[in-house]
C-alpha positions in Angstrom: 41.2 55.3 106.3 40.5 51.6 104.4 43.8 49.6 103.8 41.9 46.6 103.1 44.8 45.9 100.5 47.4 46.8 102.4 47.9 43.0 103.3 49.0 41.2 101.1 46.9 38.4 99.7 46.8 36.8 96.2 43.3 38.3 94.3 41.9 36.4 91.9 39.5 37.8 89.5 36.5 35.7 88.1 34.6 38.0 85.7 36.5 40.6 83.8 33.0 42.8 84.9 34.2 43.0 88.1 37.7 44.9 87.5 37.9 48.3 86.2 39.9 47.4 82.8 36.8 44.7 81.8 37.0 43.1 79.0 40.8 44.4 78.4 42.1 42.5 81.6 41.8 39.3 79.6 44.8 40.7 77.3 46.6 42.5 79.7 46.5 38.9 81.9 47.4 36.9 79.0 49.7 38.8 77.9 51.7 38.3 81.0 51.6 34.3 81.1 54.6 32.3 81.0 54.0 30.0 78.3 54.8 26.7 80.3 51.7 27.1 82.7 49.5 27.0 79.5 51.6 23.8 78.6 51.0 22.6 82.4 50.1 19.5 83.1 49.9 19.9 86.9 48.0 21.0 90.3 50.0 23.4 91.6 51.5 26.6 90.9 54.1 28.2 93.7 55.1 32.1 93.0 58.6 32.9 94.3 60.8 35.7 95.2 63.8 34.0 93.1 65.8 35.8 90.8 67.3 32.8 88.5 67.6 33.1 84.7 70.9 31.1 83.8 68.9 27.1 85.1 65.1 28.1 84.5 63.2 29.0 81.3 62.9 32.0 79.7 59.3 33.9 79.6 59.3 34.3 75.2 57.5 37.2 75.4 60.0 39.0 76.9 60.0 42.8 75.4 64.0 42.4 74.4 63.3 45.5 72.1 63.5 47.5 74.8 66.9 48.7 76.2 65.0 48.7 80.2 62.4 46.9 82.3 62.6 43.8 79.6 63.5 40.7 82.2 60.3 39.1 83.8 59.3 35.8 85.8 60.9 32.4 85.0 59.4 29.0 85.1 61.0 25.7 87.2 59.7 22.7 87.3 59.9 20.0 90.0 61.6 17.1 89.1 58.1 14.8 89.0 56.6 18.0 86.9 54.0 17.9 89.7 55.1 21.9 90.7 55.7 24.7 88.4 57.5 27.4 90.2 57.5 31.1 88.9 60.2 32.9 89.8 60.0 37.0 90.6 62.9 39.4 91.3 62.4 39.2 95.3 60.4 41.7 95.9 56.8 41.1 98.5 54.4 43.6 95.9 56.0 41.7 92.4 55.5 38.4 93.8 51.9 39.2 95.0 50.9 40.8 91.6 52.1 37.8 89.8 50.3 35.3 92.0 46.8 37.4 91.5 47.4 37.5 87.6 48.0 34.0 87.5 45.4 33.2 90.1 43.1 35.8 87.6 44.3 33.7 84.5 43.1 30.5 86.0 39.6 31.3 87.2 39.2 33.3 83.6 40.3 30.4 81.3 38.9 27.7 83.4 42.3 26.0 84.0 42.1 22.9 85.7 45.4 24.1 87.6 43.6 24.5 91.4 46.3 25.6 93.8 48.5 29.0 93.4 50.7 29.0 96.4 52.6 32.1 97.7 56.2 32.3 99.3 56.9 35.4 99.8 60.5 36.9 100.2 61.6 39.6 103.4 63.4 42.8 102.9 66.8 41.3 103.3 66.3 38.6 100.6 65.3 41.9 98.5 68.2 43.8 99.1 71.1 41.0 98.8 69.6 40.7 95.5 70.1 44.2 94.7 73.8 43.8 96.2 73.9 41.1 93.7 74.2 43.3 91.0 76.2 46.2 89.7 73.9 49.0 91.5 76.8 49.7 93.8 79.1 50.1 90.7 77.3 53.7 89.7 79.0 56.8 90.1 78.2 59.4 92.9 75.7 62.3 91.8 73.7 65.1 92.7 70.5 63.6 90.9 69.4 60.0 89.9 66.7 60.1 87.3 65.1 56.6 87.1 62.2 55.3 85.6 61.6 55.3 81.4 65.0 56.5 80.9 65.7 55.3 77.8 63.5 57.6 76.4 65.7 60.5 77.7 68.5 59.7 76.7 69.3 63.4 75.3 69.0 65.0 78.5 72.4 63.5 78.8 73.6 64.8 75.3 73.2 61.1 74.5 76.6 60.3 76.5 77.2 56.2 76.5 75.6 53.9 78.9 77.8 52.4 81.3 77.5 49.7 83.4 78.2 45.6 83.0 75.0 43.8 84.6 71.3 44.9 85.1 71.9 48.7 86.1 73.5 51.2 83.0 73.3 55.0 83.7 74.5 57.5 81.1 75.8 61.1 82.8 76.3 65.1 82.4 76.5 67.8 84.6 74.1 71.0 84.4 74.5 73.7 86.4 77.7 71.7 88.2 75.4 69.1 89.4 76.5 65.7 88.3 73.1 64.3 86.9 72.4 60.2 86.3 70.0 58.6 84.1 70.0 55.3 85.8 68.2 52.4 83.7 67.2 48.6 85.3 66.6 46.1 83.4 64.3 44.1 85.3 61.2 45.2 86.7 61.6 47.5 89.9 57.9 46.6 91.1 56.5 48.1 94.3 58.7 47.5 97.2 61.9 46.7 94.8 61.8 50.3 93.9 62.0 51.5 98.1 65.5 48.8 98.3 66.8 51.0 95.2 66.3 54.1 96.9 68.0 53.1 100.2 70.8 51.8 98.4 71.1 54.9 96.4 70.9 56.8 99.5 74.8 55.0 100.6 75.8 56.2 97.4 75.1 60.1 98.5 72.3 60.9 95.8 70.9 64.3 97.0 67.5 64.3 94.7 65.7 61.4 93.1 63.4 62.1 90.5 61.2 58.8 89.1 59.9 59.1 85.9 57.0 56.6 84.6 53.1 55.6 84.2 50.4 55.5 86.3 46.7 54.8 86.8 44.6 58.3 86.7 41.7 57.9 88.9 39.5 61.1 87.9 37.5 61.3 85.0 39.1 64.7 83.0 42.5 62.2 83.2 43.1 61.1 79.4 45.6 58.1 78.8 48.6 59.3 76.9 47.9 63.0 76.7 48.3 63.8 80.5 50.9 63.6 83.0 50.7 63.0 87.1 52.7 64.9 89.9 51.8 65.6 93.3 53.0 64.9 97.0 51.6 63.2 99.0 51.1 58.8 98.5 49.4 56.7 100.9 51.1 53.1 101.8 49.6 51.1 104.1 46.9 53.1 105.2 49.6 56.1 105.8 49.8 59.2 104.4 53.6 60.5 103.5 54.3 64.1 102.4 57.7 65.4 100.0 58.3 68.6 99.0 56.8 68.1 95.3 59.5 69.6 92.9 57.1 70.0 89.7 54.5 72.3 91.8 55.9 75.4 90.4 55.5 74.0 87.1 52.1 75.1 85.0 51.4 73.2 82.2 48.1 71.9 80.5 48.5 68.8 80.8 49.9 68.3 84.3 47.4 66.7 86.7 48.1 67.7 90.4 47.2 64.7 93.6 47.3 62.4 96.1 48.5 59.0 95.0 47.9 55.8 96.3 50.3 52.6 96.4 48.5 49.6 95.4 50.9 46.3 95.0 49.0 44.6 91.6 46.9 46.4 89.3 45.1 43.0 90.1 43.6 44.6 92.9 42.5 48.0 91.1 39.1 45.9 90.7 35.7 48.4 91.0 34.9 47.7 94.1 38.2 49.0 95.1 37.5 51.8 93.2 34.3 52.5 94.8 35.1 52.3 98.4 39.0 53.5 98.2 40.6 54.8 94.9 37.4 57.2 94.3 38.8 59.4 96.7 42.7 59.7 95.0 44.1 60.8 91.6 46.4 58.6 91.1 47.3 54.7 91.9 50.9 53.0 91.4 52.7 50.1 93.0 56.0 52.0 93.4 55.4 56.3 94.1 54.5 55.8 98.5 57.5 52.7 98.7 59.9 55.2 97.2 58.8 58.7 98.7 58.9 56.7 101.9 62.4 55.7 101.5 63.6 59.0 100.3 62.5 60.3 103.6 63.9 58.0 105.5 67.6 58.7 103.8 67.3 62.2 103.4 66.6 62.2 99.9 64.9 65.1 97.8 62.0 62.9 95.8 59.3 63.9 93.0 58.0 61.7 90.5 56.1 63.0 87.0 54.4 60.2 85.5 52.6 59.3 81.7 48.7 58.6 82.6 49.0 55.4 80.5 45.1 54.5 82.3 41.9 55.9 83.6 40.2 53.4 86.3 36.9 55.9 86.4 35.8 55.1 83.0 36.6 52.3 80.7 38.6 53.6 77.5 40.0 52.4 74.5 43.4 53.0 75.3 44.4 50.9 78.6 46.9 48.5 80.3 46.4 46.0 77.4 47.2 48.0 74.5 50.3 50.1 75.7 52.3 48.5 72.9 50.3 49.2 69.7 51.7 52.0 67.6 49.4 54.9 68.1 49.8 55.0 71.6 53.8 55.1 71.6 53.4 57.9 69.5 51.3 59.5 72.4 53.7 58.8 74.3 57.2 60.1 72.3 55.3 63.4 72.0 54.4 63.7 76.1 58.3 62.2 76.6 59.4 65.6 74.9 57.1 67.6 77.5 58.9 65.4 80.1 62.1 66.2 79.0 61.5 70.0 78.8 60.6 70.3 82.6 63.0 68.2 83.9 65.8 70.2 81.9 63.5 73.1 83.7 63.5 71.7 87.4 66.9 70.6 87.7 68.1 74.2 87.0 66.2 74.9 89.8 67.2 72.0 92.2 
């Protein structure tokens, strides 16, 4: 099996030809730039596991209209302005993905920035982050929903969120089982979603259910009207197994596979596509990291998931454009379906 990406390395892409999103991986790069490199006047760029937001400065495209997943990378600069470090919640996969898009931005735009220099953080430096915050804080529970909570918010009658710091949940019971919408607001990329899980796991969550987006990597996969399950992932060239909750579940628009973990949608370029994701339904930085934890702790794990892209065919609704209005109202309407099954499953569970 090819895990030519299973290492780690920072991907830079020259020609928007060569990736799978083309000529919409210029937006979806831009889009994601801190605006001090563009201001720049330096060599050398050095990406970070740091999570620092009170001394550094703030990304201004930050999405602060959203109640989750709003926080992203800040800038430092070193005190001759010779080094512009950009600073990711410590996690390996978030650190990589933002060195390749900058690394992307650079060779696209013809910056005359030349070096993009990775230090990468370890699992401890992940999880004392975590530990850091107010994760610990949540209640115990049967079930932990976590993902695009905020969207679900009525599956918990619309009960309060609690919670002082990055973590809120809102709770209810059904069926006796104490059920949590958990919500983060920074970006639980890749292996930062695995630490979440094991720390979960010490507060005794019996079922994790993670509820997102995803790349579709078949043809017959339309963005925004089609939803992902399976369960089975491959990380690092290894193939891990859960017993899928949603399999019983029959529905149009449910797309069953095998998923692969990929740390950067960076690296979903075509010739990945065509030697390695050709051969799965669906690609993700988080689904294999958690499923793999979940097994480790004991913990029941499923994930249904929006098809927000399809990496088989170029399409007019992609990674770039997830924002505009027509494709959040895709999106409300495939949230209800969501909500129905879960309401469904966790009956069942």
């Amino acid at each position: 099996m090819q895990t030519e990406q299973s290492i780690h390395s920072v991907k830079s892409i020259y020609n928007v030809n060569d990736h799978t999103m083309e000529n919409a991986l210029n937006k979806y790069v831009s889009n994601k730039i801190h605006q001090h490199i563009n201001m720049f006047c330096g060599k050398r760029i050095v990406v970070r596991g740091k999570y620092e937001r009170q001394s550094s400065l703030i990304f201004l495209n930050e999405k602060t209209d959203k109640q989750f997943n709003w926080k992203r990378p800040t800038v430092e600069l070193s005190k001759d302005n010779k080094i512009l470090y950009l600073n990711c919640f410590p996690g390996k996969d978030y650190v990589y993905h933002y060195a390749s898009i900058v690394s992307s931005y650079i060779s696209l735009t013809g910056s005359n920035i030349n070096e993009v220099v990775v230090e990468p953080p370890d699992e401890n430096t992940c999880k004392q982050e975590l530990l850091k915050s107010n994760i610990m804080s949540i209640p115990e529970c049967d079930i932990v929903i976590l993902g695009t909570v905020e969207k679900l918010h009525s599956l918990t009658s619309y009960n309060p969120w609690t919670g002082d710091g990055d973590f809120c949940w809102s709770e209810t019971n059904i069926d006796s089982k104490k059920v949590l919408l958990l919500g983060c607001k920074f970006s639980f990329w890749g292996d930062i979603a695995g630490q979440i899980v094991s720390l979960l796991a010490e507060k005794n969550v019996k079922t994790l259910i993670y509820t997102g987006k995803l790349g579709g990597l078949k043809l017959e996969m339309h963005p925004n009207l089609t939803l992902a399950t399976g369960d089975s992932s491959v990380l690092n060239g290894k193939k891990i197994k859960w017993n899928n909750l949603f399999s019983t579940i029959k529905h149009d628009v449910i797309h069953e596979g095998v998923h692969y973990t990929l740390p950067s949608v960076i690296y979903e370029d075509k010739r990945w596509f065509t030697t390695v994701g050709y051969n799965y339904s669906f690609v993700d930085p988080e689904i294999g990291w958690m499923a793999y934890m979940a097994e480790k702790h004991g913990i029941n794990f499923s994930y249904l998931h929006i098809i927000s892209d399809n990496l088989a065919r170029v399409r007019d609704e992609n990674l770039s454009n997830e924002r505009d209005k027509h494709i959040l109202g895709k999106r409300s309407e495939i949230i209800k379906i969501i909500r129905d099954i879960l309401i469904e499953i966790m009956q069942q569970v």
